[in-house]
FILUM-309283 format. One record per residue (C-alpha): residue in one letter; x, y, z. Coordinates in nm, 2 decimals, decimal comma. Layout:
BEGIN
{'A' {X Y Z}}
...
//
This chain:
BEGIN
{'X' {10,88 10,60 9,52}}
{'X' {11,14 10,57 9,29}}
{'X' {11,37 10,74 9,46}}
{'X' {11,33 10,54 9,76}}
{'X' {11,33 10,19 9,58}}
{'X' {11,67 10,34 9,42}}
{'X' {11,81 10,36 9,76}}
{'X' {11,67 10,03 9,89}}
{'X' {11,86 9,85 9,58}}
{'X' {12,20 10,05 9,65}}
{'X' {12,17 9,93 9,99}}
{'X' {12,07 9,55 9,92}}
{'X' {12,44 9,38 10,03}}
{'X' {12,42 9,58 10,39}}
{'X' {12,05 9,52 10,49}}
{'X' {12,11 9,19 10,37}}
{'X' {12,41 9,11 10,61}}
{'X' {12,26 9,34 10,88}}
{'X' {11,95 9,11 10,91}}
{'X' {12,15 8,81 11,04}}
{'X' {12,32 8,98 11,29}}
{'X' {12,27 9,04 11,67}}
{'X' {12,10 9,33 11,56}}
{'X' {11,78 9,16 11,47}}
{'X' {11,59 9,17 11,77}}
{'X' {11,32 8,98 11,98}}
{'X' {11,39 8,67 11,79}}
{'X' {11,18 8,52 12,07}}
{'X' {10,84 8,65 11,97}}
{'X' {10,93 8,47 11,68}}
{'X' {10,82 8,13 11,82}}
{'X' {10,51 8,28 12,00}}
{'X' {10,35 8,40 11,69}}
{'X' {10,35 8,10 11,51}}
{'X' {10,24 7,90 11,77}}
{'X' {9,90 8,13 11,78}}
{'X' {9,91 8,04 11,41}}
{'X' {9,96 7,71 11,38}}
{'X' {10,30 7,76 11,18}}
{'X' {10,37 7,94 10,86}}
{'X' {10,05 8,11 10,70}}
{'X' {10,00 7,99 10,34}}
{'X' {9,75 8,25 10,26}}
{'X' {9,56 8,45 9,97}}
{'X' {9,38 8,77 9,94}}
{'X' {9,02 8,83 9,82}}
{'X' {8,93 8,45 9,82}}
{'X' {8,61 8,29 9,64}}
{'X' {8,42 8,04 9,88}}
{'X' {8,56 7,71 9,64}}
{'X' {8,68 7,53 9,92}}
{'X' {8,79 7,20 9,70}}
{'X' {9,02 7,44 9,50}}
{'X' {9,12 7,63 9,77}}
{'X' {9,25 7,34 9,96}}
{'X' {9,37 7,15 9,65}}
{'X' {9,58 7,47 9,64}}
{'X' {9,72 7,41 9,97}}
{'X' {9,60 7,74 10,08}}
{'X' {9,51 7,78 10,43}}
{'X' {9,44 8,12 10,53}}
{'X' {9,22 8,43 10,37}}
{'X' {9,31 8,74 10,36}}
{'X' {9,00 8,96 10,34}}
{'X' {8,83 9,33 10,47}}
{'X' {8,56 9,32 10,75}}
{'X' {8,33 9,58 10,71}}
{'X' {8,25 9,84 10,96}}
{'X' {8,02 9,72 11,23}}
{'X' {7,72 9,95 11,24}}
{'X' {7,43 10,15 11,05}}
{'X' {7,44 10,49 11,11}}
{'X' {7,14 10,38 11,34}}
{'X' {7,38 10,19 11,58}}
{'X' {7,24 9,84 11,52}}
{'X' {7,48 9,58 11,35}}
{'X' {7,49 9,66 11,01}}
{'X' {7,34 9,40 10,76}}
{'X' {7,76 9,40 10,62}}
{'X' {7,90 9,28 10,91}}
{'X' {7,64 9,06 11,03}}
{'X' {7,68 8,90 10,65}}
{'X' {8,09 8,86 10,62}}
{'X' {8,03 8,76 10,98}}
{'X' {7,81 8,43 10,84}}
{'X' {8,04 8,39 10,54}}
{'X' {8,36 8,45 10,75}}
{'X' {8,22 8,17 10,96}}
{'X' {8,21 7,90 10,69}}
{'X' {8,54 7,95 10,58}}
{'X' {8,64 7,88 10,91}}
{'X' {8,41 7,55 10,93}}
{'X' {8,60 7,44 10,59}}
{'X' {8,93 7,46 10,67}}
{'X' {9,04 7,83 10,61}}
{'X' {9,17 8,06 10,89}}
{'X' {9,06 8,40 10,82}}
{'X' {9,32 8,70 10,84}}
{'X' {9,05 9,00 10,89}}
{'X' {9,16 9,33 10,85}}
{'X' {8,96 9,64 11,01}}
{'X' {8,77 9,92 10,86}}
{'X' {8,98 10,24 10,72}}
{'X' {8,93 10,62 10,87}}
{'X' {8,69 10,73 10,66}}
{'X' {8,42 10,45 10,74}}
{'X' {8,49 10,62 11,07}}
{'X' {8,43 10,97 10,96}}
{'X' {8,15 10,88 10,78}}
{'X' {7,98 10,69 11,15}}
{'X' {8,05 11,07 11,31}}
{'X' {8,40 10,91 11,48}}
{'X' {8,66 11,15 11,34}}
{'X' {9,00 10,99 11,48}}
{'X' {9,14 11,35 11,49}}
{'X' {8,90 11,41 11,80}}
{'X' {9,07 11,30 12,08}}
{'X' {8,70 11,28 12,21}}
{'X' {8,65 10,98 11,94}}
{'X' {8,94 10,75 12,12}}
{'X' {8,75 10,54 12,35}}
{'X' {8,44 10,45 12,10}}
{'X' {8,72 10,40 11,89}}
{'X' {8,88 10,15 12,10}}
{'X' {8,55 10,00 12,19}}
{'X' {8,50 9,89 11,81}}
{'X' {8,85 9,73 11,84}}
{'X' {8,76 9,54 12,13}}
{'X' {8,47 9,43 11,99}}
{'X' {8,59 9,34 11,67}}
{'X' {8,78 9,10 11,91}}
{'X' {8,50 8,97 12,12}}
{'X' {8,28 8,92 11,83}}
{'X' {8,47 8,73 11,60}}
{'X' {8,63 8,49 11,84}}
{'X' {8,67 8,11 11,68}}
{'X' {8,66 8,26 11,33}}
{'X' {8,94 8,52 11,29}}
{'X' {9,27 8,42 11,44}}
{'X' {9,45 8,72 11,31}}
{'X' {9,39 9,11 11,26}}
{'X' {9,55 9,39 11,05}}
{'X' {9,44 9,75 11,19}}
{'X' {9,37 9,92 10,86}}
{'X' {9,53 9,87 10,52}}
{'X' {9,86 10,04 10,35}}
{'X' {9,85 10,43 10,54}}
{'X' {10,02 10,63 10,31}}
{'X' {9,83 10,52 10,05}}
{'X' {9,62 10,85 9,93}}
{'X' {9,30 10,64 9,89}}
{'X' {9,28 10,48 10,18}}
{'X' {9,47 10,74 10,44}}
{'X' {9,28 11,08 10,35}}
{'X' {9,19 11,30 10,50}}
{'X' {9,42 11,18 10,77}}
{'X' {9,79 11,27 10,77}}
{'X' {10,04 11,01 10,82}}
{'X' {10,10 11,12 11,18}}
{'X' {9,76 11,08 11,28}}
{'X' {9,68 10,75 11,06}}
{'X' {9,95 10,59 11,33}}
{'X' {9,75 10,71 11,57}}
{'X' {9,45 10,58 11,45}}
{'X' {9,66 10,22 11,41}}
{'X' {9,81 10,28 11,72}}
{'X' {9,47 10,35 12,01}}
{'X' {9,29 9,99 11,82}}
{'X' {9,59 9,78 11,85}}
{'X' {9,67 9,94 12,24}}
{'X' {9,30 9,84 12,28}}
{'X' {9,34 9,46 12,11}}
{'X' {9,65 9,37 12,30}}
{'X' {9,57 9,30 12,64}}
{'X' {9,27 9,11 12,53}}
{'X' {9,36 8,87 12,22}}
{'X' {9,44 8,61 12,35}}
{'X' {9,51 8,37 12,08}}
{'X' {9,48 8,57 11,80}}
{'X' {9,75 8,81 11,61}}
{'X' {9,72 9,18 11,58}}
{'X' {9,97 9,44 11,38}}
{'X' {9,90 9,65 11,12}}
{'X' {10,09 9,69 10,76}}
{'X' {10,28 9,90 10,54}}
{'X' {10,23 9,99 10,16}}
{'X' {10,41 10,24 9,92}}
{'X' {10,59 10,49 10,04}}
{'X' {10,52 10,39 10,39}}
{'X' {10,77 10,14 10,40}}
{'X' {11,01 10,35 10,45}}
{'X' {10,81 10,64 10,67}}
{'X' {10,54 10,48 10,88}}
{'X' {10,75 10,23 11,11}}
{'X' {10,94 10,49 11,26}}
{'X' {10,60 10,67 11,38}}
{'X' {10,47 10,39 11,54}}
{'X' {10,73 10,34 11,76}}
{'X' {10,59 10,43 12,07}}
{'X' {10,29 10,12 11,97}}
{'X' {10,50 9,83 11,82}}
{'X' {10,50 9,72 12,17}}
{'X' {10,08 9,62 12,08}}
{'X' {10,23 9,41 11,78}}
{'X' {10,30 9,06 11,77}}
{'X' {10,37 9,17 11,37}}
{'X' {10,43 9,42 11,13}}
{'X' {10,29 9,32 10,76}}
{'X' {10,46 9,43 10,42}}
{'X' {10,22 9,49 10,10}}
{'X' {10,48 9,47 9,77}}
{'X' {10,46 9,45 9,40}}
{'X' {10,77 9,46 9,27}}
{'X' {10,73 9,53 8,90}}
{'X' {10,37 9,68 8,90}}
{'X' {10,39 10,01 8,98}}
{'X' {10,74 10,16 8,92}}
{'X' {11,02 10,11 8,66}}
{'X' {11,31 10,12 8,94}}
{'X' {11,32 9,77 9,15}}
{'X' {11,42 9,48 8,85}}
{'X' {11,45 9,17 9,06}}
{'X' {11,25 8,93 9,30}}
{'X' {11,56 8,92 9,53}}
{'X' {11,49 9,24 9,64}}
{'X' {11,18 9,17 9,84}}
{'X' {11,46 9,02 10,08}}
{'X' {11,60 9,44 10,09}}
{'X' {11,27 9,58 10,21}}
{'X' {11,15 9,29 10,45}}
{'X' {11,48 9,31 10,58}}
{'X' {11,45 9,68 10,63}}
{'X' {11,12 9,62 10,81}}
{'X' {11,27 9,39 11,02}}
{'X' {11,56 9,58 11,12}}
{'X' {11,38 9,88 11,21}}
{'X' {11,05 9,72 11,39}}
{'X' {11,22 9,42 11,55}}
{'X' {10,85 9,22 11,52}}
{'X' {10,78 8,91 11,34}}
{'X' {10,68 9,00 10,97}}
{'X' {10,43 8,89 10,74}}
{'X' {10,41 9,00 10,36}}
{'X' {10,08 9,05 10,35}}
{'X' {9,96 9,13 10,02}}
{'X' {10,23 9,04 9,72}}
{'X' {10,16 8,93 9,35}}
{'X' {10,25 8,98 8,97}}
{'X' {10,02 9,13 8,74}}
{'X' {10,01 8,87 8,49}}
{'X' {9,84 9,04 8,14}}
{'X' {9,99 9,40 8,02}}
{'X' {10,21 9,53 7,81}}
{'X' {10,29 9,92 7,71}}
{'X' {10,11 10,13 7,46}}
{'X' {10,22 10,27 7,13}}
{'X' {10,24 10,68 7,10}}
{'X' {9,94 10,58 6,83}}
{'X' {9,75 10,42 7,02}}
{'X' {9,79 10,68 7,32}}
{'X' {9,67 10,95 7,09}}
{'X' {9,35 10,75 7,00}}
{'X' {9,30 10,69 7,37}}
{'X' {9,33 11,08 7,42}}
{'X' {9,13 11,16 7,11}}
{'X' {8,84 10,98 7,30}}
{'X' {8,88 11,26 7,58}}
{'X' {8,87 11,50 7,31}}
{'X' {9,22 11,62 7,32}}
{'X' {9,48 11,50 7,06}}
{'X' {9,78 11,54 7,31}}
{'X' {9,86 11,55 7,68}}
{'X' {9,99 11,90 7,61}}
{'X' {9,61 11,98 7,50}}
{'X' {9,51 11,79 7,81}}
{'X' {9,78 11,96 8,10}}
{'X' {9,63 12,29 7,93}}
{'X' {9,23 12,19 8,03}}
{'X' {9,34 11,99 8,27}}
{'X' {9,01 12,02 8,52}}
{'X' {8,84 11,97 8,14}}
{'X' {9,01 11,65 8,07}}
{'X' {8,92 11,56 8,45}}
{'X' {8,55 11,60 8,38}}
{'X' {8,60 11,34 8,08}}
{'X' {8,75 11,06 8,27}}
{'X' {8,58 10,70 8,36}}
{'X' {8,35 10,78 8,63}}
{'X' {8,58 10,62 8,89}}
{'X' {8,90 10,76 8,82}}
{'X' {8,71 11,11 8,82}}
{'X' {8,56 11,11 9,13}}
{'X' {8,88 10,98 9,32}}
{'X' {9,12 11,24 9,13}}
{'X' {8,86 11,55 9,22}}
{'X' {8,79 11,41 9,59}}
{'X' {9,16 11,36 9,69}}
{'X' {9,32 11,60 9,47}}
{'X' {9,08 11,86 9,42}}
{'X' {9,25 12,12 9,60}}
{'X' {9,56 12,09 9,38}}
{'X' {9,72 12,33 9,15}}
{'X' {9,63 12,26 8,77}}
{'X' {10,02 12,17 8,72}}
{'X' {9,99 11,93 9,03}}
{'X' {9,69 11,78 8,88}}
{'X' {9,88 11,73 8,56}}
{'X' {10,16 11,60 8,69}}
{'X' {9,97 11,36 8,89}}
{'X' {9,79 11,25 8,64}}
{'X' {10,04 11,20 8,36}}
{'X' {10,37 11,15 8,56}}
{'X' {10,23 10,88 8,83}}
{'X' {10,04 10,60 8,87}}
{'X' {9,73 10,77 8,73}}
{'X' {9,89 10,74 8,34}}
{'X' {9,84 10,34 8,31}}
{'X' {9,47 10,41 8,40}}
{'X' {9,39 10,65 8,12}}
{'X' {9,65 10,46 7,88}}
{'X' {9,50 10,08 7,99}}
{'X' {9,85 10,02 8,02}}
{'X' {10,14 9,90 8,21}}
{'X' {10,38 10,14 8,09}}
{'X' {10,77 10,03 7,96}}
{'X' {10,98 9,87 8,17}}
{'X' {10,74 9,82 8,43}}
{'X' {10,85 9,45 8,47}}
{'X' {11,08 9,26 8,68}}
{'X' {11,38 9,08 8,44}}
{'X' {11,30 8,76 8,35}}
{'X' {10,94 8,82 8,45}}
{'X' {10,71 8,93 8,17}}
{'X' {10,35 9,06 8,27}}
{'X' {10,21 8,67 8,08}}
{'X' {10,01 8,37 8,27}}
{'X' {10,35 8,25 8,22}}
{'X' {10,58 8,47 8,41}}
{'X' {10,34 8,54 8,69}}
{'X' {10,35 8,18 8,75}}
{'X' {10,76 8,18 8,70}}
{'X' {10,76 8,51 8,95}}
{'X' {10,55 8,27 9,23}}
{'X' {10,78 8,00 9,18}}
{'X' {11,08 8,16 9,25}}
{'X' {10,93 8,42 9,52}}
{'X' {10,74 8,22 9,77}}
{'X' {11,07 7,98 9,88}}
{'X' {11,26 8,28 9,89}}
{'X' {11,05 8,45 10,11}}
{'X' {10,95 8,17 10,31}}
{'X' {11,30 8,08 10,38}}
{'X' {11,38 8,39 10,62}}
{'X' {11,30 8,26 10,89}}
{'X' {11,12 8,62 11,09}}
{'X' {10,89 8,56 10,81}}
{'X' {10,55 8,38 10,96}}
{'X' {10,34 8,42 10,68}}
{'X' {10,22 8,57 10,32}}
{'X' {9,93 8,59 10,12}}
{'X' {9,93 8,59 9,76}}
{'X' {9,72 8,89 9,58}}
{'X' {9,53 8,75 9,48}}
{'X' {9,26 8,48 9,43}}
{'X' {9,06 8,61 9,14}}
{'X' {9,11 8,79 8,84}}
{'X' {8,85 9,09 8,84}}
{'X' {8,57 9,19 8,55}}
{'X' {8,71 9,56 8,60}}
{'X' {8,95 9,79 8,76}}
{'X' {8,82 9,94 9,09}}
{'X' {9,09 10,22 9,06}}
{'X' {8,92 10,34 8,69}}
{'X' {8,63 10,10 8,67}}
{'X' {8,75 10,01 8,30}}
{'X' {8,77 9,66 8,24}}
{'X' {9,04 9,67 7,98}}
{'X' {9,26 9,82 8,22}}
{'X' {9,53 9,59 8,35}}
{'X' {9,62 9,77 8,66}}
{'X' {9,39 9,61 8,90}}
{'X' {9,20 9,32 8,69}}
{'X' {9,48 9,03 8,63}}
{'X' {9,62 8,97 8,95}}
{'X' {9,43 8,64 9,01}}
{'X' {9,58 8,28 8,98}}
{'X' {9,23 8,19 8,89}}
{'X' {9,02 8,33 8,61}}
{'X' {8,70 8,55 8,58}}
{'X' {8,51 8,21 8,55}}
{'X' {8,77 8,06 8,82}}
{'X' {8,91 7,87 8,64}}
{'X' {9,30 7,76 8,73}}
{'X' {9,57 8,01 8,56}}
{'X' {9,90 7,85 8,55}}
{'X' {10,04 8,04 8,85}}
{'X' {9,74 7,87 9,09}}
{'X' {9,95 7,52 9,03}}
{'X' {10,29 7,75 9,11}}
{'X' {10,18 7,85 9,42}}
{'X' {9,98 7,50 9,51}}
{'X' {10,33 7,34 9,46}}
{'X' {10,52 7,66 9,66}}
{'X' {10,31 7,65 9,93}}
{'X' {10,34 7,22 9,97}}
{'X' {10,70 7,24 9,98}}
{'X' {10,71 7,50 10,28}}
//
């Protein structure tokens, strides 16, 4: 990743100029999309059913996950048939919903393996009926979330997770009428995954960006270049493109080497040398959730892997509760404050290219714990919300209110 975001900021001046010529193409779908919309979609993820706050804060789509359609019996499962009924009165209040479909391994687990060319067509169907079914209460679709992401593309291989994008959206398309379907990119797949769906892009009427600049790597310093990689996007897909997940983790700061050792201590290792050297040991000691998702996606790695993995990557803020040193855009510390400053200055930007049709802010809520390490100290995944715990207005919920107004 960070040799890829060092790239993308070495090339900022040519994507940048390359995006407003001739070369950015289909300019005419453009029109078509947000006419299904009903213009630019002013939208968050992970929504709370407070429909006075939601619409005070101008926000007018919801960005949220269906869950997979049956029991291992066949019959709807209770899931569906409940988001279904919540989905619904959303809709009835004001609030489009942006729905985005079930990842391979709900699949694998219903006996559909999308490696089986056998699975394709019961596959599709579930496509198609995600379609049927939810007509007058989703008015746009996402085929899966951010492949390439470890978690949520094994035991698939990026190859065949554009497959598995590619045979729902082929089965969508000819039937959607007034709804949008595309599918998104995450991580490293920015810069991978739009080349291997190629062959489907002609299914899209978009392709969707997830960024968070200044979260997760030390390497991109300013908001300017979320213009670099949606231009990329654009360039290389030619579709429409909404930023579909974006946000600023707004509480976090790194840890001292003291307080690392304490943490470590509580492991029962007084150093990550001691840990690298019992590294399946220190494994075993690890919050429940962080264990079972390092031994169930990385259990088949050497020991040195594992180490590296854990103490080299994204991994490290878990165990430390951290958001390591320089981890930050500049001018943008991880504070209420500067998660509101990050919105302000973001969403015009953004807004103002004009293949853009829509983003969601990530995201509504801030979170009681982490669902990466399941500790609720950690900052990682608990204080990206522009509402509180108790949902109560941070400053950045009146940043985007005012954002979104002036769009």
């Amino acid at each position: 990743m960070k040799i890829i975001a060092l790239l993308l900021t070495i090339l900022t001046p040519f994507l940048t100029m390359i995006v407003s010529t001739p070369f950015a193409k289909f300019d005419d779908e453009i029109p078509v999309a947000e006419e299904k919309v009903d213009g630019f979609m002013k939208g968050v993820c992970h929504a709370e059913p407070d429909y006075k706050l939601l619409q005070e804060g101008n926000i007018e789509w919801f960005r949220d996950d269906i869950p997979f359609p049956y029991d291992v019996k066949g019959n709807l499962s209770v899931s569906y048939v409940n988001w279904k009924r919540e989905a619904k009165e959303y809709a009835e209040n004001g609030i489009r919903i942006f729905g985005i479909t079930p990842y391979p391994d709900d699949y694998i687990q219903y006996g559909l393996d999308p490696r089986d060319p056998d699975n394709k067509e019961a596959i599709q169907d579930i496509a198609r009926f995600y379609i049927e079914d939810l007509k007058g209460i989703v008015g746009a679709f996402q085929v899966t979330n951010e492949m390439g992401i470890d978690r949520f593309t094994l035991p698939l291989t990026l190859d065949e997770a554009a497959d598995f994008i590619g045979m729902q959206l082929e089965a969508m398309y000819p039937i959607r009428e007034n709804v949008i379907i595309g599918y998104n990119l995450g991580g490293l797949s920015i810069a991978t995954l739009p080349f291997k769906m190629m062959k489907y892009h002609r299914y899209c009427d978009y392709v969707g960006v997830d960024m968070y600049l200044g979260c997760f790597e030390p390497v991109l310093k300013t908001p300017y270049q979320f213009k670099t990689i949606l231009n990329f996007v654009r360039c290389v897909t030619g579709k429409p493109i909404i930023l579909c997940e974006f946000g600023y983790i707004g509480l976090g700061e790194p840890k001292s080497e003291e307080e690392k050792q304490a943490i470590l201590q509580q492991y029962g290792y007084n150093s990550e040398e001691e840990a690298r050297a019992d590294i399946n040991g220190f494994i075993n000691n690890l919050p429940e959730d962080l264990r079972e998702e390092i031994t169930e996606d990385y259990g088949d790695r050497s020991d040195k892997e594992k180490g590296d993995l854990i103490f080299d990557g994204e991994y490290s803020n878990h165990i430390y509760t951290e958001l390591q040193e320089g981890f930050g855009l500049y001018n943008y510390e991880h504070t209420p404050e500067g998660q509101a400053d990050f919105f302000e200055y973001t969403i015009p930007m953004v807004a103002d290219l004009d293949y853009v049709i829509g983003m969601f802010v990530y995201c509504w809520q801030d979170s009681g714990d982490c669902y990466v390490c399941g500790q609720a100290e950690c900052p990682v995944e608990t204080k990206w919300g522009f509402v509180d715990y108790n949902g109560d207005p941070k400053p950045s919920y009146y940043a985007v209110k005012e954002a979104y107004e002036d769009l």
